[in-house]
C-alpha positions as CSV (number, residue, x, y, z in Angstrom):
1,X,-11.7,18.0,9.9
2,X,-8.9,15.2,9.7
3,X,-11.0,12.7,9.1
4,X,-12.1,14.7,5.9
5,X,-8.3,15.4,4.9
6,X,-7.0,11.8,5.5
7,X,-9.7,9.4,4.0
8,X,-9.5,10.9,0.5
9,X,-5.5,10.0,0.4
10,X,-6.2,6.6,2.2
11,X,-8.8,6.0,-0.9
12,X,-6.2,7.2,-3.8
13,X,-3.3,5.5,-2.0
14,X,-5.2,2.1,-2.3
15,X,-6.8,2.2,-5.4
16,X,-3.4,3.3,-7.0
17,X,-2.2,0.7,-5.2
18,X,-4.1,-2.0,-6.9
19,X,-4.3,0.3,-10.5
20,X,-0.6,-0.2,-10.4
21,X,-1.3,-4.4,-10.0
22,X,-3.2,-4.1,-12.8
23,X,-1.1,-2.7,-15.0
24,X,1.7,-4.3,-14.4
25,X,-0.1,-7.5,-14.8
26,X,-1.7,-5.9,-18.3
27,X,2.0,-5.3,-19.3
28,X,3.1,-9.1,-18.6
29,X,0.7,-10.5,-20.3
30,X,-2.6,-10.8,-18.7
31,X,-5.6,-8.8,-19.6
32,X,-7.5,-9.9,-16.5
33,X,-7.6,-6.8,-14.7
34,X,-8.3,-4.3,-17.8
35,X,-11.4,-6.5,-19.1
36,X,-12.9,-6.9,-15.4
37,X,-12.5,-2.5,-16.0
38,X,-9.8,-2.6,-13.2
39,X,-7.3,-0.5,-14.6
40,X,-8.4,2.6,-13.6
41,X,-8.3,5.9,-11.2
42,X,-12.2,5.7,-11.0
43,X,-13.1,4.8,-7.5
44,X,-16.5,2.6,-7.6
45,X,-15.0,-0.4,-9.3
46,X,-12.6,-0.8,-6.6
47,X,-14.2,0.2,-3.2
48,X,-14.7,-2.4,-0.8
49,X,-17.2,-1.7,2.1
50,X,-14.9,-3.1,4.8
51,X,-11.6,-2.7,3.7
52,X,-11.9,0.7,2.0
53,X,-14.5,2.5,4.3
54,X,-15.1,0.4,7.6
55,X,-12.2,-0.6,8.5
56,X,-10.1,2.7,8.3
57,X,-13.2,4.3,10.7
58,X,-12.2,2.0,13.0
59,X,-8.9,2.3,13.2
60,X,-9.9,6.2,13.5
61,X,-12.2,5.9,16.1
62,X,-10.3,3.8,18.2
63,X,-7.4,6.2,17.9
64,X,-5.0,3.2,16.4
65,X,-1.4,5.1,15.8
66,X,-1.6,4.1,12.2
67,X,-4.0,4.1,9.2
68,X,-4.7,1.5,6.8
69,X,-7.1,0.1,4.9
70,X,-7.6,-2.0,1.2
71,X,-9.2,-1.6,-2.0
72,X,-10.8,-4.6,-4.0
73,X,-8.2,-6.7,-4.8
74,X,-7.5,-6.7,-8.8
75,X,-7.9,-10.1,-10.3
76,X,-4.4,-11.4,-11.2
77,X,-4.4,-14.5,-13.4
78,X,-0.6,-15.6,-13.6
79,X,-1.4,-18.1,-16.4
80,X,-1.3,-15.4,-18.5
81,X,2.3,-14.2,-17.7
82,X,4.8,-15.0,-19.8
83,X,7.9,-15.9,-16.9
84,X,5.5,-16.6,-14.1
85,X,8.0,-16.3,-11.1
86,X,9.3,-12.8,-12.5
87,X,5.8,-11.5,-14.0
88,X,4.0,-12.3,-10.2
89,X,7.0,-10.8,-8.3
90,X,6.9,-7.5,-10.5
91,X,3.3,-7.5,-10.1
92,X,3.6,-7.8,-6.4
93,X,5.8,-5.1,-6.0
94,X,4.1,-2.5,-8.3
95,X,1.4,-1.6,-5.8
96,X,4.3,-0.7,-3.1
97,X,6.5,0.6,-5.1
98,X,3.5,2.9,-6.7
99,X,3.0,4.3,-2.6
100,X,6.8,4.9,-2.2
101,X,6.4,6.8,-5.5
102,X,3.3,8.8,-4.0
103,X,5.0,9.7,-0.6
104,X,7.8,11.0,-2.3
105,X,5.7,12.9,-4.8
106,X,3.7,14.4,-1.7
107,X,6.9,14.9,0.0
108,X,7.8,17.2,-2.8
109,X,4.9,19.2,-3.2
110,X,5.0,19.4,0.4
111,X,8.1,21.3,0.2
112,X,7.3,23.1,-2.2
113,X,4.0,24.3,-0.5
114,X,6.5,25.2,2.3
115,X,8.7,27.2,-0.1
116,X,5.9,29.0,-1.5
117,X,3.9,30.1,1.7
118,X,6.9,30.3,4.1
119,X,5.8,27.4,6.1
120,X,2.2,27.5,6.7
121,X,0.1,25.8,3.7
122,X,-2.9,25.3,6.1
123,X,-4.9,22.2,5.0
124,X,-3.2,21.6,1.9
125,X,0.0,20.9,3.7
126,X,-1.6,18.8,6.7
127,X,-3.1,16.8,3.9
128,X,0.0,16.4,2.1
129,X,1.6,14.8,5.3
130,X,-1.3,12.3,5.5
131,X,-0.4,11.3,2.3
132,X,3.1,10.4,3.3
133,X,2.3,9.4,6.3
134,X,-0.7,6.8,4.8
135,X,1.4,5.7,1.4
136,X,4.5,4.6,3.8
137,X,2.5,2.7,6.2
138,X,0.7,0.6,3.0
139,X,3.8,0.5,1.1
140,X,5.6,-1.5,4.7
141,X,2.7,-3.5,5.7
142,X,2.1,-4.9,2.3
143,X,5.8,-5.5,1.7
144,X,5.3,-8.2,5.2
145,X,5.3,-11.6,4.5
146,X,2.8,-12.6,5.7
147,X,-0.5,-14.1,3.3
148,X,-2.1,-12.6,1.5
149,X,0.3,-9.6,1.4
150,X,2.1,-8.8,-1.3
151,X,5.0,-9.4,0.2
152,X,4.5,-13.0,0.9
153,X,3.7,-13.2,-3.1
154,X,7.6,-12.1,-3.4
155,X,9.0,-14.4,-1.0
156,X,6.9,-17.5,-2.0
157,X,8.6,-17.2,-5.1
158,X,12.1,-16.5,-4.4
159,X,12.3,-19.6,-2.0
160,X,13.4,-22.8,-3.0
161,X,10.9,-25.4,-4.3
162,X,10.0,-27.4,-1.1
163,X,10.2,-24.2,1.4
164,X,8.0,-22.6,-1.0
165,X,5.6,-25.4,-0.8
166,X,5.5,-25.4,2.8
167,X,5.3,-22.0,3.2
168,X,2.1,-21.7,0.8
169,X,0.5,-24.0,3.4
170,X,0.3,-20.9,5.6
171,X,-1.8,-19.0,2.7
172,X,-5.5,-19.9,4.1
173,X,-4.1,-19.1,7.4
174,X,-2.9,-15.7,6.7
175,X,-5.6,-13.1,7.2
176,X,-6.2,-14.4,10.9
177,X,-2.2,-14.1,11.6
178,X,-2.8,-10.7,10.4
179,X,-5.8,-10.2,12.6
180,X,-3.7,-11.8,15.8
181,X,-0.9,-9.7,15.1
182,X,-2.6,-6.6,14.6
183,X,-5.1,-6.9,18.0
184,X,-1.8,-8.2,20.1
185,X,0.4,-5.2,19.2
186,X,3.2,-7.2,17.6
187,X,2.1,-5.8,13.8
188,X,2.8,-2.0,15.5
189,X,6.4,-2.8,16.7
190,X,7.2,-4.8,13.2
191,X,5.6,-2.1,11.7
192,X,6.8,1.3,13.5
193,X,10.7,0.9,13.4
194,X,10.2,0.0,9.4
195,X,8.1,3.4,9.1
196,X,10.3,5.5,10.8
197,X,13.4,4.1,8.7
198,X,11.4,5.5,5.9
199,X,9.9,8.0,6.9
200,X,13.5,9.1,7.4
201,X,14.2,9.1,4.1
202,X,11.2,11.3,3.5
203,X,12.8,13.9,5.6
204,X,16.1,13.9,4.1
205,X,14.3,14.5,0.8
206,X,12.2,17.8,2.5
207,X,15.4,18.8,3.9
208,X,17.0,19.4,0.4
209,X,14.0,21.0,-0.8
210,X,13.2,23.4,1.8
């Protein structure tokens, strides 16, 4: 029954997550995403077997203390954008600012569910709390900055010429530090005290609701 409430928001969280790349990329002057039919709530274009259905099972099976999971990634082409450093930074942070945006809308309606039914909404609230739950883990693991996270997009180009050079070296490298991190543990404890700090917030937001 949980599985059934928590993969649908894992799905919406990341293909609004990438939608939101998209856009923002549309906005700054690339069409990239919206000719490859990217820009868009539909979920076929942008499920990928692994990353969007697989992967997550796993991580469910296996009881991991957090979900996550990816969508195709939208095809960026920063040639296109008209300040390069600015456009690829907004870009970057439009898919996690979209999941802050989503756990707070969830949040909301989660209060108000609470508000309406004195406190027991059933399914409808459990699913709500996935959806915070999900949107602020993928909004703090893609803020990492580690490759190829958005995150690392943001720092690569706030750092000064030469560090940014040698820290693109790591790019190739970066899905395997990911895979390292993750199956040692340390991604949970870099993770988990960013989550709860936000998660926090979340709270404080229910509590002037309710």
């Amino acid at each position: 029954m949980e599985i059934l409430l928590m993969l649908p928001m894992l799905l919406f969280a990341v293909i609004a997550h990438e939608v939101a790349h998209g856009w923002v990329a549309f906005r700054c002057g690339d069409p990239t995403a919206q000719q490859a039919g990217r820009i868009t709530l539909n979920p076929l274009p942008h499920i990928d077997l692994f990353g969007t259905i697989i992967f997550p099972l796993i991580l469910l099976v296996t009881n991991s203390p957090f979900l996550i999971g990816w969508a195709k990634p939208v095809p960026v082409n920063p040639y296109y954008f008209r300040n390069p450093s600015r456009d690829h930074i907004l870009v970057s942070l439009a898919g996690v600012c979209t999941n802050l945006a989503l756990a707070i809308a969830c949040t909301v309606l989660l209060g108000i569910t609470a508000r309406l039914t004195g406190g027991a909404g059933g399914a409808v609230a459990l699913m709500l709390k996935y959806g915070i739950l999900i949107n602020i883990i993928l909004a703090v693991f893609n803020m990492l900055p580690i490759p190829p996270l958005d995150g690392s997009w943001v720092l690569y180009h706030l750092l000064p010429g030469n560090l940014a050079e040698a820290y693109r070296r790591l790019f190739p490298y970066g899905f395997i530090i990911l895979i390292v991190l993750l199956m040692t543990g340390v991604l949970g404890s870099i993770i988990g005290p960013l989550y709860r700090m936000v998660l926090q917030m979340m709270n404080s937001i229910l509590g002037i609701i309710l």
